[in-house]
Every structure is written in C-alpha cells, then in structure tokens.
C-alpha positions as CSV (number, residue, x, y, z in Angstrom):
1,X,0.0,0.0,0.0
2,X,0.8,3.7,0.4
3,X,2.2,3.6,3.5
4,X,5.2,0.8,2.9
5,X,5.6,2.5,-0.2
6,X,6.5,5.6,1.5
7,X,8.7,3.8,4.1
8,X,10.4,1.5,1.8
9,X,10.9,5.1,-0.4
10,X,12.6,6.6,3.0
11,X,14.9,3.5,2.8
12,X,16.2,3.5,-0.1
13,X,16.8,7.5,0.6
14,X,18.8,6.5,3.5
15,X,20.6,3.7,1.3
16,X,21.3,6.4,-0.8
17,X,22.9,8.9,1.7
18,X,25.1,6.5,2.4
19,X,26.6,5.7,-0.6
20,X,25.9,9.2,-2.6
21,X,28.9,11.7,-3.4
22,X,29.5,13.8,-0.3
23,X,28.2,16.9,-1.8
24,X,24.6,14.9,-2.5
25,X,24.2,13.5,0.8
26,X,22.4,15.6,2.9
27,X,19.7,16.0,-0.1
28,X,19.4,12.5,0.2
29,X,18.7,12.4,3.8
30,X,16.2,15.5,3.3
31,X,14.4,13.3,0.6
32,X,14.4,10.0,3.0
33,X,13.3,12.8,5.5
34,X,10.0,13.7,3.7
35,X,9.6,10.3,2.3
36,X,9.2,9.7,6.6
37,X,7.0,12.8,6.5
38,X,4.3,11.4,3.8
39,X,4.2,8.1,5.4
40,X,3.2,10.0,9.2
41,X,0.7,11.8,7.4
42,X,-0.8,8.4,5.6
43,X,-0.8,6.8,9.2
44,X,-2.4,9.2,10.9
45,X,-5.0,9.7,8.2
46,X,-5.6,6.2,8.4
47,X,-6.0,6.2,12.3
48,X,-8.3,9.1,12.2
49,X,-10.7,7.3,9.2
50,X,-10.4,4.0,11.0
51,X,-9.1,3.9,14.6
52,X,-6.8,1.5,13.2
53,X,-3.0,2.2,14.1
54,X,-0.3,1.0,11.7
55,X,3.0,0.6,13.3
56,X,6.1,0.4,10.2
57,X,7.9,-2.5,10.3
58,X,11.5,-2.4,11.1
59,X,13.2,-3.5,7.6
60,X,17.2,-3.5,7.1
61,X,18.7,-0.3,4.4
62,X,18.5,-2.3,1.1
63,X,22.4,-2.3,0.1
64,X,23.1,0.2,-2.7
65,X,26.9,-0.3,-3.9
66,X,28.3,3.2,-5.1
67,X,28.3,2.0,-9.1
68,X,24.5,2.1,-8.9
69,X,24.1,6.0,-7.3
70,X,23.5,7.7,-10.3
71,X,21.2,4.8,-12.0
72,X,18.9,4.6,-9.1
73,X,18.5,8.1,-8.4
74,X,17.6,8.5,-12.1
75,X,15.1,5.8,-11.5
76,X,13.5,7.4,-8.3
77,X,13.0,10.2,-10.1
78,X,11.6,9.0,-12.7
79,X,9.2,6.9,-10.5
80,X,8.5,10.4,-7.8
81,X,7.6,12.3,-11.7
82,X,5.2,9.0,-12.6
83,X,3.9,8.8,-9.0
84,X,2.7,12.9,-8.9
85,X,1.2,12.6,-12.5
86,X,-1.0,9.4,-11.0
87,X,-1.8,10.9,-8.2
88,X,-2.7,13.8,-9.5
89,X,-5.3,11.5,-12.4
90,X,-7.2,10.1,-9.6
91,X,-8.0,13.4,-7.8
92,X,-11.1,15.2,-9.0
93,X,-11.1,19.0,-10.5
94,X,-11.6,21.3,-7.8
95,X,-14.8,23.6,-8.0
96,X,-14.3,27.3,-8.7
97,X,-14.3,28.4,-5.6
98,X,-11.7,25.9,-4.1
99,X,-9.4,27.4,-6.9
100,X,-8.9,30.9,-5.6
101,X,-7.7,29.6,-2.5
C-alpha cells in the first residue's frame, strides 16, 4: 500500500545517503526525510478514518553499492515524476471556488 511505499521510499533515501557523493548526501537524507513525512501523514489519516494504528515495520537499508548511485537516483526520479502525475489523475477538478484559495 501507500504507507510501505513511502517507508520503503525513506529507505532507499537513507541507502542512498550512504553511498551518494559527499556533496549529495544531505539532499538525500532531506528526501528519506520527507519520504518519513508522507508516510506519518498516511498513518495518521488512516488512524483518524479507521481507529486503526499501523506501526512500520523495522526493515534493514537495502544495500546500494556506489556504481549504482546515479542509476537509481535517475530511476527514483523517474518513479516520484510518474507517481505525482498518477496521483494527481485520480483526484477530481476542484470547484471554482476551491481554486482561488
């Protein structure tokens, strides 16, 4: 679902940091930062619709060897870019009046 999606997202993010160029790793921790974010926000959406608490499960950084950096961050992007147009395909036109908000 949404939720591991957005953990395992954080993950790889943190993978990333570890292995990125210097100069790129405190972007990547930002990124695995809001990737944490979204996934807070989906929980507690979830607990306020359905009581229901959902508690992440503890899963080991997925090993990202340094050749792959630039290759997988392409890919993320590509996937965040594909994700937001999705996303943004299932939500309905707002009204007029929500629009001058």
């Amino acid at each position: 679902g949404y939720i591991a999606d957005e953990l395992a997202e954080r993950r790889l993010y943190l993978a990333l940091a570890q292995r990125a160029p210097v100069w790129a790793r405190q972007t990547m921790r930002e990124l695995a930062e809001d990737e944490g974010d979204h996934a807070r926000q989906l929980m507690t959406a979830r607990y306020l619709i359905t009581g229901q608490c959902r508690q992440p499960e503890a899963l080991p950084l997925e090993l990202v060897s340094a050749g792959d950096w630039c290759a997988l961050l392409r890919q993320r992007y590509h996937s965040e870019v594909c994700g937001g147009m999705n996303y943004a395909r299932r939500i309905p036109p707002r009204t007029t009046a929500l629009r001058s908000c």
